[in-house]
GUMIMAR-378476 format. One record per atom (N, C-alpha, C): atom name; x, y, z. Coordinates in nm, 2 decimals, always signed. Layout:
residues N
{a:CA east:X north:Y up:Z} $
...
END
This chain:
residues 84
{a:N east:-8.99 north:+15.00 up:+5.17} $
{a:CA east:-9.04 north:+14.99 up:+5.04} $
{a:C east:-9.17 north:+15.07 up:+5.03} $
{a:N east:-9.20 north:+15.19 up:+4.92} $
{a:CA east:-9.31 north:+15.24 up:+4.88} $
{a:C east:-9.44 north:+15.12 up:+4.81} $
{a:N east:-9.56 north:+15.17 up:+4.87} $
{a:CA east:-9.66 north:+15.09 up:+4.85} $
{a:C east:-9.75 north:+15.18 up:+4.71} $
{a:N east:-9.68 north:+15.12 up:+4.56} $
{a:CA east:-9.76 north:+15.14 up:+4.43} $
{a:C east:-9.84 north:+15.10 up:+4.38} $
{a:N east:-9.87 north:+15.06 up:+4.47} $
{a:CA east:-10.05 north:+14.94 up:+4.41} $
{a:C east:-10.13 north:+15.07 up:+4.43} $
{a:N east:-10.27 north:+15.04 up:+4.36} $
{a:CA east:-10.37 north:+15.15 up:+4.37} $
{a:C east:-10.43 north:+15.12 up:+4.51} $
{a:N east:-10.42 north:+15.09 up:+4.57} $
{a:CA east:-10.44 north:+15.12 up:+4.72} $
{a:C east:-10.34 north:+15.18 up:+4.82} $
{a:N east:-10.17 north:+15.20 up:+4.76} $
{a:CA east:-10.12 north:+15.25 up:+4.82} $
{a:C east:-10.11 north:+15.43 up:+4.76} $
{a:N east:-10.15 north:+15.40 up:+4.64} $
{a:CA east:-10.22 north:+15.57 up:+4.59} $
{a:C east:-10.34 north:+15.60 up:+4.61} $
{a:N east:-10.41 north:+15.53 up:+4.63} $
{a:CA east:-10.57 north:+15.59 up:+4.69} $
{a:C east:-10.52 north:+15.60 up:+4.86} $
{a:N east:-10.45 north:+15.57 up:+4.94} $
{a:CA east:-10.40 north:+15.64 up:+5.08} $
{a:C east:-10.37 north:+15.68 up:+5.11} $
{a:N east:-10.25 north:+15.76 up:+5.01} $
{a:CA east:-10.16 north:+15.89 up:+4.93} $
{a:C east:-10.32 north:+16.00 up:+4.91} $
{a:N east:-10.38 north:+15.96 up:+4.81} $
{a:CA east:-10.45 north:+16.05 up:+4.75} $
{a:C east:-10.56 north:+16.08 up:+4.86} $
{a:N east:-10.58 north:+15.97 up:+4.93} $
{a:CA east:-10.72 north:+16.02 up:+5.03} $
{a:C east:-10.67 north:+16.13 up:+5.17} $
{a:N east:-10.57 north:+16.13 up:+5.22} $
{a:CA east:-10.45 north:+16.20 up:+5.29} $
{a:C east:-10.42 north:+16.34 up:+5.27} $
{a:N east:-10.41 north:+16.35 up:+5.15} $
{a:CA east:-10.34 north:+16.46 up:+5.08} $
{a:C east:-10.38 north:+16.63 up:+5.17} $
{a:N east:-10.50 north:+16.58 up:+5.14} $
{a:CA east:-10.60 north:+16.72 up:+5.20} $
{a:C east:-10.49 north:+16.77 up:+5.34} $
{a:N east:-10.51 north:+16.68 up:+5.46} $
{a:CA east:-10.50 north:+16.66 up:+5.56} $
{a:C east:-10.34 north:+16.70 up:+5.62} $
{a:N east:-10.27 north:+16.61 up:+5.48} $
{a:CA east:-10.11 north:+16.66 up:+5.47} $
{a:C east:-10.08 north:+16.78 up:+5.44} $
{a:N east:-10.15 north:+16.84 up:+5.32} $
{a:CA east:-10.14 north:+16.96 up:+5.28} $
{a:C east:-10.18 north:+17.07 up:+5.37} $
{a:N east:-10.23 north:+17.04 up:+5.47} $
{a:CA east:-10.29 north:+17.16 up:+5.59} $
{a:C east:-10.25 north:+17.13 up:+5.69} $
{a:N east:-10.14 north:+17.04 up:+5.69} $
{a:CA east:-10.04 north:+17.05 up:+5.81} $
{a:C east:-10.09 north:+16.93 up:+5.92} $
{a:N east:-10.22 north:+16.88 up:+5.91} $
{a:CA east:-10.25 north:+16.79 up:+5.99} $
{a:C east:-10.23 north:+16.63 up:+6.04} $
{a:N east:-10.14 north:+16.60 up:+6.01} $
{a:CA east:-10.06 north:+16.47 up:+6.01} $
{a:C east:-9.93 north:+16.50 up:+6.08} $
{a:N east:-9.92 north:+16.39 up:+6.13} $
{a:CA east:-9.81 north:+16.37 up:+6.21} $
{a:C east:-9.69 north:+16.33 up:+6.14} $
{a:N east:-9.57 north:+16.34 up:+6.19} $
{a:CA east:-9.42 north:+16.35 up:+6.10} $
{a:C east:-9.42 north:+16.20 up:+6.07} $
{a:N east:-9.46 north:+16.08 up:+6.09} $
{a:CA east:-9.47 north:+15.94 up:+6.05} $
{a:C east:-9.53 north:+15.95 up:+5.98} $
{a:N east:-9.68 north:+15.98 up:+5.89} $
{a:CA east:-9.78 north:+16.01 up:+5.80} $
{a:C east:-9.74 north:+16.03 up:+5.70} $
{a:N east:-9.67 north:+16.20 up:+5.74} $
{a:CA east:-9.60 north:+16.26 up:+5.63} $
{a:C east:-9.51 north:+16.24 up:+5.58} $
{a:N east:-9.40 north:+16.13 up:+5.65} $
{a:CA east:-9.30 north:+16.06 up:+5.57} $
{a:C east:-9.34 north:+15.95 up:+5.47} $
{a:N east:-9.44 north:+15.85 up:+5.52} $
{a:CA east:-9.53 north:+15.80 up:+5.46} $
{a:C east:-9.53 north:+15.86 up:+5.27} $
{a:N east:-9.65 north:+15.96 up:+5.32} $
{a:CA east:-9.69 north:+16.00 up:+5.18} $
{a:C east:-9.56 north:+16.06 up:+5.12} $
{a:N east:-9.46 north:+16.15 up:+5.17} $
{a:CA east:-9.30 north:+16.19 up:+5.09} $
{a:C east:-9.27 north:+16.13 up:+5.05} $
{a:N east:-9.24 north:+15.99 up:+5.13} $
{a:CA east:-9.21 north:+15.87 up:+5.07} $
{a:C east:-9.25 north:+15.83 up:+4.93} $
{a:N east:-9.36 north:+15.78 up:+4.95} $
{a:CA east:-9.43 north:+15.72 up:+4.84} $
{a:C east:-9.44 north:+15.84 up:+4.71} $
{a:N east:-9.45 north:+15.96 up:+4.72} $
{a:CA east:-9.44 north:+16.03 up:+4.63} $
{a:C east:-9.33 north:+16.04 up:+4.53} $
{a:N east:-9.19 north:+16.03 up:+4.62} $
{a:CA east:-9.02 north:+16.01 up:+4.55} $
{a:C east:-9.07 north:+15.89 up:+4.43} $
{a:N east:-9.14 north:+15.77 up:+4.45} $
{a:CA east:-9.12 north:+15.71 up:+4.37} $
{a:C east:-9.23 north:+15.67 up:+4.23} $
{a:N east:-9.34 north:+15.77 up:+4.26} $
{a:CA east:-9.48 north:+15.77 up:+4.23} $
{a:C east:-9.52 north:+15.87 up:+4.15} $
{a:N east:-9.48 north:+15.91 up:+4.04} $
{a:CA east:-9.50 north:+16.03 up:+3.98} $
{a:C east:-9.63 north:+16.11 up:+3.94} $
{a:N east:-9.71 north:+15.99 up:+3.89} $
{a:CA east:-9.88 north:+16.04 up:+3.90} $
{a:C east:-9.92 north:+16.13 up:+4.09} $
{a:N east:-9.91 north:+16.04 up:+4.19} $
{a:CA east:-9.94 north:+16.13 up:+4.31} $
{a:C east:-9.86 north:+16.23 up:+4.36} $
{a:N east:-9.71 north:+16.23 up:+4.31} $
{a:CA east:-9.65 north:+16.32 up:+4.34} $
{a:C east:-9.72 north:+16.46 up:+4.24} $
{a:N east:-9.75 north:+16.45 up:+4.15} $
{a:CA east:-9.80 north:+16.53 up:+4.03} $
{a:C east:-9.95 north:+16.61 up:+4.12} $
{a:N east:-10.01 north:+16.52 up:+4.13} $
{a:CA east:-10.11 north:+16.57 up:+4.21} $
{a:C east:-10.11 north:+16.66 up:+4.36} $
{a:N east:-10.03 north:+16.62 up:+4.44} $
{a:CA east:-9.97 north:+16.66 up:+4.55} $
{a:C east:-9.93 north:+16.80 up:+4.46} $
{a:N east:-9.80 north:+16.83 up:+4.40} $
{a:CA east:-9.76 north:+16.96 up:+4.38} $
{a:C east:-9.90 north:+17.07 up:+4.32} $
{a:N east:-9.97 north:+16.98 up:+4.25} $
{a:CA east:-10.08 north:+17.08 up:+4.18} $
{a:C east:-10.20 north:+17.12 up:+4.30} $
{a:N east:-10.19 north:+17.06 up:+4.40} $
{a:CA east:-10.31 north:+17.06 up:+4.50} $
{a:C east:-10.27 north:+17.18 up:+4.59} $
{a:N east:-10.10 north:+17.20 up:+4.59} $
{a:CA east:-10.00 north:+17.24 up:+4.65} $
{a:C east:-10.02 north:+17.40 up:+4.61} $
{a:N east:-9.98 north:+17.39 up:+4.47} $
{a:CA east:-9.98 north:+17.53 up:+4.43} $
{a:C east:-10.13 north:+17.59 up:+4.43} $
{a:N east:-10.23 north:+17.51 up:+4.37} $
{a:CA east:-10.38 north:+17.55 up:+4.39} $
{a:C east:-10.43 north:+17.59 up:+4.51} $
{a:N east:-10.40 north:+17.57 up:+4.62} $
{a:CA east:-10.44 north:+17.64 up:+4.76} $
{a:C east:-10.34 north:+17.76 up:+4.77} $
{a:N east:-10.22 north:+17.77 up:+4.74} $
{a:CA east:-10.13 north:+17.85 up:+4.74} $
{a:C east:-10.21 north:+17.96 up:+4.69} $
{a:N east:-10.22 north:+17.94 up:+4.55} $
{a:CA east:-10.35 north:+18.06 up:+4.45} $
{a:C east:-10.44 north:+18.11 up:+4.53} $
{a:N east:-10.48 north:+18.01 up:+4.54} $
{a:CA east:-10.67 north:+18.04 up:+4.63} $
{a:C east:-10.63 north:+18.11 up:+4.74} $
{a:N east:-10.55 north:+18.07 up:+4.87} $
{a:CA east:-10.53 north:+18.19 up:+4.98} $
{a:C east:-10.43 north:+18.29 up:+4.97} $
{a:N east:-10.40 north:+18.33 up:+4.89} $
{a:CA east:-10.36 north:+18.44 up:+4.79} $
{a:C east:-10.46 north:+18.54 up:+4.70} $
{a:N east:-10.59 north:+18.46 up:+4.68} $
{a:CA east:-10.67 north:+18.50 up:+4.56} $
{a:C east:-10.75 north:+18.64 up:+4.66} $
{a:N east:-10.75 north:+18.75 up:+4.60} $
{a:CA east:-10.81 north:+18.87 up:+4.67} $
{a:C east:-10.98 north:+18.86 up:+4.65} $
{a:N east:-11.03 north:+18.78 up:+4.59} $
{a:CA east:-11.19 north:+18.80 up:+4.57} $
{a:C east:-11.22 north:+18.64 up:+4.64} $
{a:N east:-11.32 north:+18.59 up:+4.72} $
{a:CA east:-11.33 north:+18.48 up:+4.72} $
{a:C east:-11.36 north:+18.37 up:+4.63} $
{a:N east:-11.33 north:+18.25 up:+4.60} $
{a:CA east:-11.38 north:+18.15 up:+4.52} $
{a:C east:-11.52 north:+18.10 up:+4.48} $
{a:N east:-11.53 north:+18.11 up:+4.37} $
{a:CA east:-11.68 north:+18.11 up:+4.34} $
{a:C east:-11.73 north:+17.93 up:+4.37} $
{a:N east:-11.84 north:+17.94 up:+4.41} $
{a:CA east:-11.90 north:+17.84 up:+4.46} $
{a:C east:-11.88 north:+17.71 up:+4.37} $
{a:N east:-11.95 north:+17.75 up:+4.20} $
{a:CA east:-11.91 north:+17.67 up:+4.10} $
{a:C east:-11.75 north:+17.60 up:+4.08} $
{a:N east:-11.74 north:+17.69 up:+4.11} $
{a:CA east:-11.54 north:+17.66 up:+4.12} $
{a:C east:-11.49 north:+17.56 up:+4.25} $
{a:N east:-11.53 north:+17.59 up:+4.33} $
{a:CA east:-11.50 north:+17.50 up:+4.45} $
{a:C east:-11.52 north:+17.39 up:+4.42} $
{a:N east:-11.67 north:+17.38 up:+4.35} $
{a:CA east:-11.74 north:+17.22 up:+4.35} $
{a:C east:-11.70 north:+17.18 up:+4.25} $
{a:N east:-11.64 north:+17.23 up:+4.14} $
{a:CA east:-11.55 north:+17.19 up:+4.02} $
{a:C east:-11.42 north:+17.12 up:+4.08} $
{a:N east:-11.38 north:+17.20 up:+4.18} $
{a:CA east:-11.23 north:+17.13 up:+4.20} $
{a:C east:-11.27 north:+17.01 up:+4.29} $
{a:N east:-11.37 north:+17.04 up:+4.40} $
{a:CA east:-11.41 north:+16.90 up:+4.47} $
{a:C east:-11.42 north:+16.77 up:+4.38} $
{a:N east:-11.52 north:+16.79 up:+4.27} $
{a:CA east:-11.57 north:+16.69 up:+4.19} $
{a:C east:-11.42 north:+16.62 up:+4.14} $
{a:N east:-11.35 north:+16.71 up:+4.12} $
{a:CA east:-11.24 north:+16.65 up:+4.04} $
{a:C east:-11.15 north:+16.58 up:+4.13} $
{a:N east:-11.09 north:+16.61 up:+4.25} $
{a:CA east:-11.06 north:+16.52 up:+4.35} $
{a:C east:-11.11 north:+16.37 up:+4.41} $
{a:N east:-11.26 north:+16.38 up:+4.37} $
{a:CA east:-11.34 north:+16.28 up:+4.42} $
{a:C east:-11.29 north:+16.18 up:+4.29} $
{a:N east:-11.30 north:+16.20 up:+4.21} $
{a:CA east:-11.30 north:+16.14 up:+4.03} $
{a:C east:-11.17 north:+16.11 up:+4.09} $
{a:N east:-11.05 north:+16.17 up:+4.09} $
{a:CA east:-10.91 north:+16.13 up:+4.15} $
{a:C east:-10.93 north:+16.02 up:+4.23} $
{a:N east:-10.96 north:+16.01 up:+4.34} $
{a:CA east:-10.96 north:+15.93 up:+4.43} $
{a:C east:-11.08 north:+15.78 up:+4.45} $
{a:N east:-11.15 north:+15.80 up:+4.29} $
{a:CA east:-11.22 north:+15.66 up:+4.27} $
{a:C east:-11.15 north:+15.60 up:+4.13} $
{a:N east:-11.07 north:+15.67 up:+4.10} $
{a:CA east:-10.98 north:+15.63 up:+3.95} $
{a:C east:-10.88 north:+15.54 up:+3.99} $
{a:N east:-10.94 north:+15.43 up:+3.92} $
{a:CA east:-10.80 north:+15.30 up:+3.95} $
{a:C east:-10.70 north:+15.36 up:+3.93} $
{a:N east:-10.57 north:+15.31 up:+4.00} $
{a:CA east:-10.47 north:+15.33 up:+3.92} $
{a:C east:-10.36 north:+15.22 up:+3.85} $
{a:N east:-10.28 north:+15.22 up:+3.73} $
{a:CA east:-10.23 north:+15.12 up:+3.72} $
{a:C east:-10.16 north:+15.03 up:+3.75} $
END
């Protein structure tokens, strides 16, 4: 069974980073896949976090400082935001 309580998405969302850069182990990652199939807010997040790094190491000029700490801020806000 997937864990939908806001603490089984705040361990989805605190992870993400870690998953998205390949650092988790294939138990972890099933984990968060898991929970994503049935979770549409963190699966939402996951693909936009997904394609957003996609962009960025793709992007020919580097990321402006403001911008970085714009997307930080907004992850942090993510991951203290109850969820329903």
């Amino acid at each position: 069974m997937t864990d939908r309580t806001p603490d089984g998405c705040a361990d989805v969302l605190g992870g993400i980073s870690a998953y998205l850069d390949g650092e988790l182990d294939s138990t972890e990652c099933d984990v968060i896949e898991r929970h994503c199939q049935t979770c549409p807010s963190c699966a939402a997040v996951v693909a936009g976090l997904r394609e957003t790094i996609g962009l960025c190491r793709g992007a020919a000029v580097p990321i402006p400082d403001a911008v970085r700490a714009k997307a930080q801020a907004s992850i942090s806000a993510l991951l203290k935001t109850p969820r329903p």
